[in-house]
Structure formats: C-alpha cells, structure tokens
C-alpha positions in Angstrom: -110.9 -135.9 -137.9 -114.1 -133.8 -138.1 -117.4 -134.0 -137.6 -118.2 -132.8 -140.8 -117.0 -134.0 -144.4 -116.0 -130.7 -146.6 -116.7 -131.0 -150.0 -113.4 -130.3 -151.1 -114.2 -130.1 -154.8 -116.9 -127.6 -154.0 -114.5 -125.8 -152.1 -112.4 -125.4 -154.6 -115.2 -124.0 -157.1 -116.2 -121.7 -154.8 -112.7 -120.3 -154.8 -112.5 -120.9 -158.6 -109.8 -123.1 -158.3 -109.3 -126.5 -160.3 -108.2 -129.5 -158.3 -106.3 -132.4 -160.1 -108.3 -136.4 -158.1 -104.7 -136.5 -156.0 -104.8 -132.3 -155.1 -108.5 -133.3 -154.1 -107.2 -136.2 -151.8 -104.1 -134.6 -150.0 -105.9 -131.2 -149.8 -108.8 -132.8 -147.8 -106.6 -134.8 -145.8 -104.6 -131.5 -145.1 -107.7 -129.7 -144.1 -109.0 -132.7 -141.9 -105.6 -132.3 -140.0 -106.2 -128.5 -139.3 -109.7 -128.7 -138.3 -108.5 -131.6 -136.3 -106.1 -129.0 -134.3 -108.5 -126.1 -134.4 -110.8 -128.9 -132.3 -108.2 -129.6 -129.9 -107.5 -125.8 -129.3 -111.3 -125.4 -128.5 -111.4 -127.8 -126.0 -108.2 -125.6 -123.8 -110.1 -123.4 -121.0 -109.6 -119.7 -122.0 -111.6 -118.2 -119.3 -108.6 -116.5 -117.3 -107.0 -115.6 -120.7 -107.9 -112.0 -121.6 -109.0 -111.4 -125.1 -106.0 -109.3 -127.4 -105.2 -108.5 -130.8 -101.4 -109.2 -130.6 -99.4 -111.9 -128.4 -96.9 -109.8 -128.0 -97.6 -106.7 -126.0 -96.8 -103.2 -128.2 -96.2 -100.2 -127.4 -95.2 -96.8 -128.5 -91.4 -95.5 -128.0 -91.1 -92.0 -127.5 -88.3 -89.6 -126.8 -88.4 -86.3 -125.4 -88.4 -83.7 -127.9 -84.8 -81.6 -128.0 -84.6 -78.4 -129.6 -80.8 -78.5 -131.2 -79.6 -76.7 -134.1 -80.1 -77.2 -137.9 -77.4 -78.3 -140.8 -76.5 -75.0 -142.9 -78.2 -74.8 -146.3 -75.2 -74.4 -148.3 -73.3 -77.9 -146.4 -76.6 -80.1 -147.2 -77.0 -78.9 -150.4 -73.0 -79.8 -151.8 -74.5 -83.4 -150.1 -77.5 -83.8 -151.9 -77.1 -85.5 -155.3 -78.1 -83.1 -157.4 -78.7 -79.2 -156.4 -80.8 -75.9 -158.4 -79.7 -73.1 -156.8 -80.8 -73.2 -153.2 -83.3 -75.9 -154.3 -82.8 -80.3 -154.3 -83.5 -80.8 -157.5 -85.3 -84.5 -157.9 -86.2 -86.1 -160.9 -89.8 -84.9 -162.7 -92.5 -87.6 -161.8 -95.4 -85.7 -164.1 -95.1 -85.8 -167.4 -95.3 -82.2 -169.1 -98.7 -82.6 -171.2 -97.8 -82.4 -175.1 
C-alpha cells in the first residue's frame, strides 16, 4: 500500500464521475494495488536500460523500386464496379446545393 491515502471520492469528482459507497471501496483498494506495483517497479535499477518509446524495436521495410508495366485502361475499367466512359465512376459524396 502507499504512502499516501487518495481521496477516492474527490477523485472521482474531479473526473465528474459518481461513485456508488462499494465502487468507492473496491476502486481505492484497486488503485492502492497499482500504486503498490508502480512502487515495486521504482525500486528495479534502470541505469543500464536505455530510455525508448517502444519495447519492441521498429523499423521501416522498404523495397527497391521496379519500373514494370501498367494494366491497360480498357481491362481495369470492365473490373471496376461501375465505369463513365474512360472514367471510375464513384458514388457523389457532395450534395448538389438546391
């Protein structure tokens, strides 16, 4: 357990949130349990530990860029759902103003 008591119920206003007596209790006891682990992490020696953002290292994957040839209009536009000529026609997302 803490150091410090936590006013749950103030807590709670703070955050505008209404706590029934028993939310109150198992919240607090909850919370005592976490800062109770967060008090047992500080106490590991992190000196050799270099700081990062991510546990898992990232990293970009790129490929090499390949020139290759293109589909033929006519062949992508009998795939596409609906077609306008040489155009994709897609459904209208602005309304036309009345």
């Amino acid at each position: 357990m803490p150091s410090q008591e936590i006013d749950i119920r103030y807590v709670a206003k703070l955050a505008r949130i209404a706590l029934t007596d028993e939310e109150v209790e198992v919240f607090g006891r909850q919370l005592g349990d976490l800062l109770g682990h967060v008090e047992a992490l500080s106490e590991l020696d992190t000196a050799s530990i270099a700081a990062t953002a991510q546990v898992v290292e990232s990293r970009n994957v790129e490929r090499e860029d390949v020139v290759s040839g293109c589909l033929e209009r006519e062949r992508v536009l009998e795939m596409a759902p609906q077609a306008q000529g040489v155009y994709f026609r897609v459904p209208r997302i602005i309304a036309e103003e009345t």
